[in-house]
N, C-alpha and C positions, 0 to 999 in steps of 0.2 A: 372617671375623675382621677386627675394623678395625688396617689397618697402624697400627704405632706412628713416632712422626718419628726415630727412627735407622735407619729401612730406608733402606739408598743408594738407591733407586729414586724416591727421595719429592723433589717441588722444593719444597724450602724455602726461604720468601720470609717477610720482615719487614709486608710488607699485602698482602694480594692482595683485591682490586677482582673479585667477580662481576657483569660484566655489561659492557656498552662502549657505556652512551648516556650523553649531558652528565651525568648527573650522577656515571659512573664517570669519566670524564675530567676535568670540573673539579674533582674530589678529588686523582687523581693531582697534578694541577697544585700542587691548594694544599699535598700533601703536599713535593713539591720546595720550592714558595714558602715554605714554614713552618722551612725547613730538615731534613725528614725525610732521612737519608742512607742509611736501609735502603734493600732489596731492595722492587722491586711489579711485583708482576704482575698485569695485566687478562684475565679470560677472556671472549672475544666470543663471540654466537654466530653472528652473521652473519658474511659470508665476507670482506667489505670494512672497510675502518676506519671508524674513526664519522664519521658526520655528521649536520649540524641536521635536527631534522625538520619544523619549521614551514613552511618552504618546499614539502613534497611534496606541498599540498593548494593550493598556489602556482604561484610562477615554475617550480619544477622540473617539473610538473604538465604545463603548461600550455609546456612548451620551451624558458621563457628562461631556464635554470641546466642547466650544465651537471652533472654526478656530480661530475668533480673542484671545481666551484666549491661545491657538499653540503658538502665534508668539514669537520668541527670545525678538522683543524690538518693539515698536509702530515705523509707518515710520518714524513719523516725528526724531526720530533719527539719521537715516542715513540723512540727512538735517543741524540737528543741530551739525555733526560731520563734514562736510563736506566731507562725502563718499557719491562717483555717483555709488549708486545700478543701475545695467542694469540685468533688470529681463528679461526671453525668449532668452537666449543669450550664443548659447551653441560655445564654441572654439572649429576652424577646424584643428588649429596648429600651432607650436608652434617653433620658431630658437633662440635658446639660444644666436647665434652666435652674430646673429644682433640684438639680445634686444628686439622681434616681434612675437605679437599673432596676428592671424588673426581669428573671427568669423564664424561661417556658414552663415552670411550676406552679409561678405564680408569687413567688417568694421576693420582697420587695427590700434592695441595699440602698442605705445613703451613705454617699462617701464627701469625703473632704476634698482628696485630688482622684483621678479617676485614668487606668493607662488602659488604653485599648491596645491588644498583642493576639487579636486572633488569628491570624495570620492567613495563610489561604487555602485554596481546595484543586483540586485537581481541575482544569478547566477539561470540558466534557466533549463528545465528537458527536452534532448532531446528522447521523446519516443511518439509512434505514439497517436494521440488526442489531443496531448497541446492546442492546435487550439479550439478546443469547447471551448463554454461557458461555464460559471462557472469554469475556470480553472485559479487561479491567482496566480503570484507572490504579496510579500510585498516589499515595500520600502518606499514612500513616502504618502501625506495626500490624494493624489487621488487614490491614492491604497487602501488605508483604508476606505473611504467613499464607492469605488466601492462593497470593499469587502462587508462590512457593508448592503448597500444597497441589495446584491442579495443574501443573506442568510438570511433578512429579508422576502423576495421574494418568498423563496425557501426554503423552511422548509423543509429539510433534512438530511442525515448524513454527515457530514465532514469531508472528508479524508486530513489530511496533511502528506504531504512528508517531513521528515526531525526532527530532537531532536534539532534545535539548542534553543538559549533564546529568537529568535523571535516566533519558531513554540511553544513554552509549553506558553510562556504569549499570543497568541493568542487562544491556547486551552484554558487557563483560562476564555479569554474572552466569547468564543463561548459557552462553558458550561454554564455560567452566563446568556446566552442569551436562554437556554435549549434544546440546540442544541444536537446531538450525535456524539462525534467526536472518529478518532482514527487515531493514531501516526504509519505511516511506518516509518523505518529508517533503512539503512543497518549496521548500528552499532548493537552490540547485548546490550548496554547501554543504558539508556535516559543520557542526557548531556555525549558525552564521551570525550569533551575537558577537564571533572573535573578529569579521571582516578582517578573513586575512586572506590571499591568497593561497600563499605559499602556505599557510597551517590546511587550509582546507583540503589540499592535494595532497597532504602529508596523511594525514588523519582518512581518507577516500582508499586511498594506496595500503594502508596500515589494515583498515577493514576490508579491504576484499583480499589480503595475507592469511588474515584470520578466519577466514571464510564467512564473510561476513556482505551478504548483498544489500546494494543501498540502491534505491529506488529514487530519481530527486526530481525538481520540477513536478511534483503530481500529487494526487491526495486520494483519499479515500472515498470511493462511489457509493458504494453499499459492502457491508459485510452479510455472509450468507451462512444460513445450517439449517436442520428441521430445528433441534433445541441448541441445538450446542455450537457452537464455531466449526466449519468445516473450511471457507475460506471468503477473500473478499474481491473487490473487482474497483481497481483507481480511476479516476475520472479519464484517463488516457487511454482506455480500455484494456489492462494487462489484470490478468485473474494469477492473485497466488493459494495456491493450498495450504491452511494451517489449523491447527489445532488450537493456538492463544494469541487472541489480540491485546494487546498496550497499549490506550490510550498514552501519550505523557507528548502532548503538546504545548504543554504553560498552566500558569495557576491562576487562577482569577481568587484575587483579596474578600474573607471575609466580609463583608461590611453591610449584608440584609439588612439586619438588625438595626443600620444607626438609619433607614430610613426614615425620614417626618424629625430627625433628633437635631437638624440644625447644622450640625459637624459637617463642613464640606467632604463632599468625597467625589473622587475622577480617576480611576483606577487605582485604588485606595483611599486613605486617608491623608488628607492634605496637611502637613506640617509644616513647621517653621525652621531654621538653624537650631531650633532649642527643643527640637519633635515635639512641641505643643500646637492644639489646633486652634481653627478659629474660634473657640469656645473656652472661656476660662478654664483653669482646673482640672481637662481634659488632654492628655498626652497620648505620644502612642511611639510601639514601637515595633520592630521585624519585620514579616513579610506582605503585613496589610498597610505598612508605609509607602505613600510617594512623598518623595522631598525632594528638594532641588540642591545640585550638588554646584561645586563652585565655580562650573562653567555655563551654571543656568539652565542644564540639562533635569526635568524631572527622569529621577528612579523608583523600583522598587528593589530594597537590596536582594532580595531572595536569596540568600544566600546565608546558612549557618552562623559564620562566624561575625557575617556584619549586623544580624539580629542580634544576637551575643553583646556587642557592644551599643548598641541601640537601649538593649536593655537597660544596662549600667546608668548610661548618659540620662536615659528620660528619669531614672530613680533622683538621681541628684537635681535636674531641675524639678521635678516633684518635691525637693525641699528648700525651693527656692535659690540654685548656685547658679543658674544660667549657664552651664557649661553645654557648646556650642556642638554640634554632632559633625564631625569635621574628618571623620575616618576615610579613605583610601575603599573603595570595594574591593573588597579578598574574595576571589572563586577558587575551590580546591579542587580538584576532579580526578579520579582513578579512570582511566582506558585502555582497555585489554593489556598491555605490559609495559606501562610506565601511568606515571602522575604530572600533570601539570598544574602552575598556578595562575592565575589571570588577574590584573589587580584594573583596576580604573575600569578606563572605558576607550573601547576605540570609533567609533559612530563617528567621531568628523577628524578624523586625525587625517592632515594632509603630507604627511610623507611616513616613512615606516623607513626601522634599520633594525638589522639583523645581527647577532654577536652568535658565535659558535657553530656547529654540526647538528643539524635534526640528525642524522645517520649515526655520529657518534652520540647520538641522545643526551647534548648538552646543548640546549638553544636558547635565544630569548629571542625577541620583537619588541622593537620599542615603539608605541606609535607617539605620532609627534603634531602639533596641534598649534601653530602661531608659534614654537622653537622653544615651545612646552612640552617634557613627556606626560601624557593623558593617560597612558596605556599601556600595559607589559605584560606580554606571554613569556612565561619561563618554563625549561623543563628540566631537571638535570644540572639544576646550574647551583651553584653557593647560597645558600639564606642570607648571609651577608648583604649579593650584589641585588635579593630581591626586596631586603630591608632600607638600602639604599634609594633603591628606584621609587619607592614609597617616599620616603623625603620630598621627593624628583618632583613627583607628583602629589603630592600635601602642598608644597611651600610654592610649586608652579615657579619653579626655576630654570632661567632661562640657561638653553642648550646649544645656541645656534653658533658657539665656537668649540662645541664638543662631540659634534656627528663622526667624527673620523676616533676619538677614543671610546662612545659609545660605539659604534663597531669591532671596535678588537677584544676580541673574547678574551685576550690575556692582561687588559687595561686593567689598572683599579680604578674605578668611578665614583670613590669615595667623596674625594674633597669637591667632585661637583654640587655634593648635596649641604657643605659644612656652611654650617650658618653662625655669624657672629652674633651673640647677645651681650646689649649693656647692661646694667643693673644699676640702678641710682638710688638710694636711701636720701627719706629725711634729713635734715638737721638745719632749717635755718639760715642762716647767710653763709653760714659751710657749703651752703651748694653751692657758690661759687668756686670749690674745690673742684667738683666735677666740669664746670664751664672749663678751669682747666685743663683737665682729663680728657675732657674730650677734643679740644684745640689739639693737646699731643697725637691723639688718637688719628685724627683727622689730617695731621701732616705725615703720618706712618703709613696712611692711607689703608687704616684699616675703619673698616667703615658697618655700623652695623646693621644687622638687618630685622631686628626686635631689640625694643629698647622698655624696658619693665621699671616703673617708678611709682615711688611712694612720695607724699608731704611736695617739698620744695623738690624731690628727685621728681615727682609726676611732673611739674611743672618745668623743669629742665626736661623733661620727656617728650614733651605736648610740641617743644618748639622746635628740637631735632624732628618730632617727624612729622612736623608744619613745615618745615623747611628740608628736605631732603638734599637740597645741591648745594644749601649755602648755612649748614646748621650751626658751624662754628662763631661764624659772623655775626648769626642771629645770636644768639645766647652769650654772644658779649655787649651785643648792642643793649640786651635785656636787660643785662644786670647794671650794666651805665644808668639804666634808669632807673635802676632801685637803689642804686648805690646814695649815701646820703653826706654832703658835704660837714666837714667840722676842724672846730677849731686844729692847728698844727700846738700838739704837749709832747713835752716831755717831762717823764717818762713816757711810754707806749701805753703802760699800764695802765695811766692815769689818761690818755686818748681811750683808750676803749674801754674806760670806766664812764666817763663821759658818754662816749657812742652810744656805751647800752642804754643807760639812763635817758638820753634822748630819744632812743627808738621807742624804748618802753614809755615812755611820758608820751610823746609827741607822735610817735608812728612813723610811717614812713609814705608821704605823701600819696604812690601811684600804686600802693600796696594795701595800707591796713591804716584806719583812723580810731583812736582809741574812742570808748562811748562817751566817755568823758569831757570832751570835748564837744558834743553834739546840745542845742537847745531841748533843753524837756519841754516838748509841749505838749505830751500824749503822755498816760501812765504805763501806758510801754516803754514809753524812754524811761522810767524812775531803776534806779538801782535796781531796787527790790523784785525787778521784772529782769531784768538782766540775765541772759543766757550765754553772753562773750563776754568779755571785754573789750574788745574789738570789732569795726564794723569793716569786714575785707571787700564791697563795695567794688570801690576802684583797682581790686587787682583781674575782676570781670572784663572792663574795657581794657588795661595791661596787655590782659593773655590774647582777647580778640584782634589786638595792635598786630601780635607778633605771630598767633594760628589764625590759618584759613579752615576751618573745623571740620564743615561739609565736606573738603577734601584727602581727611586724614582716613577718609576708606581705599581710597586710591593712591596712598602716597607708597614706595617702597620701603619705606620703615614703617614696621608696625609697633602700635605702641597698647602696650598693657600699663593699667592702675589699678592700684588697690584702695579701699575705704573700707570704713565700717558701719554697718548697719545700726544705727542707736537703738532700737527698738527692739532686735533680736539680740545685740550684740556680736554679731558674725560679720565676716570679712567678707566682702564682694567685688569682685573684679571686673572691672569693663576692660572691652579691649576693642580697638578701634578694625578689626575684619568680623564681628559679629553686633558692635554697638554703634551707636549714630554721636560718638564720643562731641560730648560738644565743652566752654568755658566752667560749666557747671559741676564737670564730673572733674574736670580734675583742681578746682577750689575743692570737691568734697574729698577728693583724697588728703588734700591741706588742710584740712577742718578740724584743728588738734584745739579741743577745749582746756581748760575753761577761756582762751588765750582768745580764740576764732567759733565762731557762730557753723551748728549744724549746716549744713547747705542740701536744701528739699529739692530732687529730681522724681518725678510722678508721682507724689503723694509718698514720696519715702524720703527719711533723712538720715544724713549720712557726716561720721566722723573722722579723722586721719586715719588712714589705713596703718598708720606708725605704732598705733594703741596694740595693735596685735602681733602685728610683724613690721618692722623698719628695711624690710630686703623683701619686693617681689619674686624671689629665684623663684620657689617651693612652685608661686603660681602662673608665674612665666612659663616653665619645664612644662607643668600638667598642660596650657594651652598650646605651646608650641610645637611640643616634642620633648623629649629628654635626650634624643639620638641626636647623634653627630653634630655638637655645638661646641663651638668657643665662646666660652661666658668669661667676660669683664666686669669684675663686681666691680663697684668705688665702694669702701668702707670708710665712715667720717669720723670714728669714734676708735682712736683707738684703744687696742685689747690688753698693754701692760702701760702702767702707770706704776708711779712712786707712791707710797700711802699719801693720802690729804693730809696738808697740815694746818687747816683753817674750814672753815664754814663755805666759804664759795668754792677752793677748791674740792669738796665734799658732793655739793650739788652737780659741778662739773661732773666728778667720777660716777657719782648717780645714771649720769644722762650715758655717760658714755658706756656703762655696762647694759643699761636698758636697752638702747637704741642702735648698739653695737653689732657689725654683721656676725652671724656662725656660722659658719658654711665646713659644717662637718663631715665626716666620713666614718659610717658608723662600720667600724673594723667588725663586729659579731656579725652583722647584717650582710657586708661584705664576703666574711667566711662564708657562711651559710649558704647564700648563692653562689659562690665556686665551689663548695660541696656538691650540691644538688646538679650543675653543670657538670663537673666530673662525672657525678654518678649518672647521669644523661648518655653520657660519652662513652662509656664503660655496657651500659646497655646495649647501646645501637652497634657497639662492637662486636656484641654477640649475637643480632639480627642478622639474618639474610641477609646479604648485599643490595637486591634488587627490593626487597622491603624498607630497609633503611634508606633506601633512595626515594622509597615514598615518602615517609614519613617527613623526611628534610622538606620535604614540599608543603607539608601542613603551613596554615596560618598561625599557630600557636608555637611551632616549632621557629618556625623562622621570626615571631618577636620575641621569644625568651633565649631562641639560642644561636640569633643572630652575634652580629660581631659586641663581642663580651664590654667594651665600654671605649666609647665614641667620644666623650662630651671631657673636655677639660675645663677647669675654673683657675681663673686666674684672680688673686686682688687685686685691689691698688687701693691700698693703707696708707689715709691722711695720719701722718707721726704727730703734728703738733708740738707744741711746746711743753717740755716739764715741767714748767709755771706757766701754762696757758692760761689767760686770766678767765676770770669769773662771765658766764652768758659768751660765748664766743660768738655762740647762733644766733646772738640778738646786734649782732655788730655789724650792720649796713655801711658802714663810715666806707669811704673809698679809699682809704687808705688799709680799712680793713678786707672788704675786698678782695684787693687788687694784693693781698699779701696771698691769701686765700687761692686766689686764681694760681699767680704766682708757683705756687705748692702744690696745687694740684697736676699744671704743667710740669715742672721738674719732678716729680715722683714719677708722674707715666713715663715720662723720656726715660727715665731709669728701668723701670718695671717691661717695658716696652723693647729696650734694649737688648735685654736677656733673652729675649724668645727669637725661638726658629722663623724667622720673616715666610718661609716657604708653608708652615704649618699655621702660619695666626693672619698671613695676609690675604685670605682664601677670598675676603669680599670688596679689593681693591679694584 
């Protein structure tokens, strides 16, 4: 009988974390850093706390790391976080249904959200001998010590089974220790997940320098001894003499345990963009993940640092942010005397280009996929040009008139990855500022490739990237129809005292009808039930006039919004390359109360995303990148005024300091990180040269000390008038407008002007 969560015996936890390698730990982490203040429990199954594992086929390996210098973080961490590590504590199963892990103890958890991270096991060699001594798989630090230990012992030849990046940085090791090792594999390649040729003859060539025999095309028959290893015999009939077999053919994922629990599984655990499974409440992350990356290919990352960020991602959609798992795969590898890195994937890449000297130990391979880079071997080469190539391949930028610069190892390939981004704010019939901002924009032929909008800016968003070839057009045609005709006054002041007063009384036909105006014939309609004052209705058929919605996942502009969650109060971003953005989400980005009615998408409802922030930057950058971008902010509100000398112009400066961009530069923060980069650089001065060249290879190394700042922000600050009159943002009049548009054209043409066409017209 499965316990129910009111049995006193049950530990009832707010997350509990199955499993305790980096990627259950850098969850915990990001669960604290996010502000999670529930309960979390981790269950290990090892007996020790966690630590990295890169190092065991390494430094730790080979005696220069000690256990305690292994560990992810000192205990007293999990303490000072208040995470209850429960170490020796392997899960016997698992009911989504009822919220319930149960232990092989016997010990029964209910959790709120639940992340599976147990990652995998060594997959195992069924052929007669496995059973003797000296015959080991790798995985963990008892493995590595064992191994360690009886090749010390056992001074002999070293046969391992297998090419992957555990079996050649273990040859590395074992050769350093002057061992004689040799590589079966039934690939005819060494590494044949890189499909390269020219890598594999490189790498073939390098191990038999080092003395190092590789055996290909064949596998293992039986291994032989009375107890111990003496030697084996490959299915091709060749017998070699050895002392220690290695298994390290692949890992097979975790996942006994979720038998009968409902969670699909098919060489892991099947996920979603948001590594949630088919089962509420249920995430997962590292090396028991498959997920399908954005060429529809399923993976499993296997790999360090893409668990690492696996981690992060599943903690924040564990608190409900939907951020999208959208990372680049990073392979780092040590062999025998150099380091390479590997990013994507090359499995269908139909042409391949080359930049630099495998000989001089500066190389890369681009592989190349529909005149997509998919793929990149680098070795030797700058963090910069491999931080780049990642863009290349994140953003799936086409390459097909830069084959001849990605070839020249002395190119820079920067600006193939620079992406332009808009930013549109709130304000009202101020957004017809931006319509003309981006007319300007659009005859400079700068053209953007993420367009991030809030309020009326969402909706100036939705229709640029509904309209990809012809967005200028549309969003004047848009605003024609919102525009509201009236009387010809003078003064102006006294026309857009009118305007407002009508828009506010009257509405504006194809947009917003006040409730006021509607028959009560239900005590829903009574005042007293009133939750707008407005019923926005008809700005639903409006938007679906002007976006085709369905194919806002295909369109080359991608488009982010923000809103607010009424219920939590928090901000939530849809973005049209992870959400099925349709009329709805962006009314609820426009949902600014008491003015405009919540607007419910799946049983959730949602306010202007203006209430918190009026400028998607902050969450545009976290989804897109922060590397190498031209951002175009429009700012509606501007930042110096004269004091108010009246009641409306009061309310005016109100809005405008509220809703006003800030696109700050925080100078300490700034310092600090070129502190800490100096002192980086000042280190690796005093490393080995040929260590320092490892190290530049790392994945951490080349995103923090990749090229120092890529991304510039430009404004474009609507001035207005020093006696702009009262409610600007409520002035639909066409003559209001069309002043609007007006302004926001002539200010880009100015702001526009100024700049290097060579540096801002990168997406012409």
């Amino acid at each position: 009988m499965t316990p129910t969560a009111t049995d006193s015996s049950i530990v009832k936890t707010d997350f509990l974390i199955v499993g305790a390698g980096i990627a259950a730990v850098e969850a915990a982490r990001a669960l604290r850093q996010e502000g999670a203040d529930g309960s979390i429990v981790i269950l290990g199954a090892e007996t020790g706390y966690p630590y990295n594992r890169p190092p065991l086929t390494k430094r730790f390996f080979t005696g220069r790391m000690s256990p305690e210098q292994l560990l992810m973080e000192k205990p007293e961490f999990f303490d000072d976080n208040h995470i209850d590590l429960r170490r020796a504590t392997e899960v016997k199963s698992v009911d989504p249904f009822a919220h319930i892990v149960i232990d092989k103890k016997g010990v029964v958890y209910s959790y709120g959200k639940l992340l599976l991270a147990t990652g995998a096991r060594a997959t195992r060699l069924h052929v007669p001998g496995v059973g003797l001594k000296g015959v080991f798989t790798f995985r963990t630090m008892a493995d590595s010590s064992l191994l360690r230990q009886w090749a010390e012992a056992n001074q002999g030849p070293v046969a391992i089974v297998g090419s992957s990046f555990i079996a050649m940085e273990l040859a590395t090791s074992l050769l350093a220790m002057g061992l004689k090792v040799t590589l079966i594999d039934r690939a005819s390649t060494i590494f044949p997940r890189i499909h390269s040729e020219t890598l594999s003859k490189y790498f073939l060539e390098r191990s038999k320098r080092h003395g190092i025999d590789v055996w290909s095309d064949t596998s293992v028959k039986q291994i032989y001894g009375p107890e111990k290893v003496s030697g084996l015999v490959t299915k091709d009939g060749r017998k070699l003499d050895c002392a220690t077999v290695i298994i390290a053919i692949g890992s097979t994922p975790n996942t006994d345990y979720l038998s009968h629990s409902g969670i699909e599984v098919d060489d892991g655990v099947l996920v979603d963009e948001f590594l949630q499974t088919n089962q509420a409440d249920v995430f997962a992350a590292g090396d028991v993940v498959s997920y399908i990356d954005r060429y529809g290919h399923r993976h499993r990352a296997r790999h360090w640092e893409n668990a690492r960020k696996q981690g992060r991602i599943a903690a924040k959609n564990m608190l409900d942010q939907r951020v999208p798992y959208n990372s680049v795969l990073h392979y780092f590898s040590d062999f025998l005397d150099f380091s390479f890195t590997f990013l994507g994937t090359s499995e269908s890449a139909d042409r391949r280009i080359t930049r630099g000297s495998l000989a001089e130990k500066s190389f890369a391979e681009f592989y190349i996929h529909a005149d997509r880079v998919i793929g990149f071997f680098s070795t030797g080469r700058p963090p910069e040009e491999t931080q780049v190539v990642e863009t290349l391949i994140r953003d799936q930028v086409d390459v097909s008139a830069a084959y001849a610069q990605l070839a020249d190892a002395n190119a820079d390939i920067t600006a193939l990855a620079r992406e332009t981004v808009l930013i549109l704010q709130g304000g009202g019939a101020l957004g017809a500022f931006e319509c003309g901002v981006v007319q300007a924009m659009d005859e400079a032929r700068i053209k953007p490739r993420v367009v991030g909008g809030v309020s009326i800016g969402a909706i100036n968003g939705a229709i640029i990237a509904g309209n990809p070839h012809n967005y200028s057009a549309a969003l004047k045609a848009f605003w024609k129809d919102i525009s509201v005709e009236g009387p010809q006054m003078a003064p102006s002041s006294l026309a857009n005292a009118f305007a407002v007063g009508a828009t506010m009384t009257m509405g504006i036909p194809d947009f917003f009808k006040p409730r006021w105006l509607s028959p009560v014939v239900r005590e829903e309609y009574w005042p007293s039930q009133w939750t707008s004052l407005y019923d926005v209705s008809p700005l639903k058929r409006l938007l679906e006039k002007y976006v085709d919605f369905p194919s806002l996942a295909d369109s080359p502009i991608r488009l982010i919004v923000t809103a607010v969650e009424v219920d939590k109060g928090e901000l939530v971003v849809f973005d049209s390359r992870t959400d099925n953005i349709t009329a709805e989400h962006i009314m609820a980005s426009g949902s600014l109360p008491p003015m405009f009615p919540w607007t419910t998408i799946d049983g959730r409802h949602y306010w202007d995303g203006g209430i918190i922030s009026n400028s998607p930057l902050e969450h545009v950058l976290n989804r897109s990148g922060a590397d190498n971008k031209q951002v175009f902010v429009v700012n509606l509100f501007p930042g110096e005024r004269p004091l108010p000398t009246n009641l409306s112009e009061v309310f005016t400066r109100r809005d405008e300091i509220i809703y006003g961009e800030r696109v700050r530069n925080d100078s300490q923060t700034l310092e600090l990180t070129q502190d800490f980069r100096a002192l980086v650089n000042e280190i690796m001065a005093t490393v080995d040269p040929e260590e320092a060249a490892r190290l530049r290879q790392r994945p951490r190394y080349v995103h923090l000390m990749g090229r120092e700042s890529t991304t510039s922000i430009v404004t474009i600050a609507r001035d207005g008038s020093a006696k702009e009159p009262f409610a600007a943002h409520y002035d639909f009049s066409v003559q209001g407008v069309s002043r609007q548009q007006r302004e926001g054209y002539l200010t880009a043409q100015r702001c526009l002007a100024s700049l290097d066409p060579r540096a801002e017209r990168v997406d012409a």
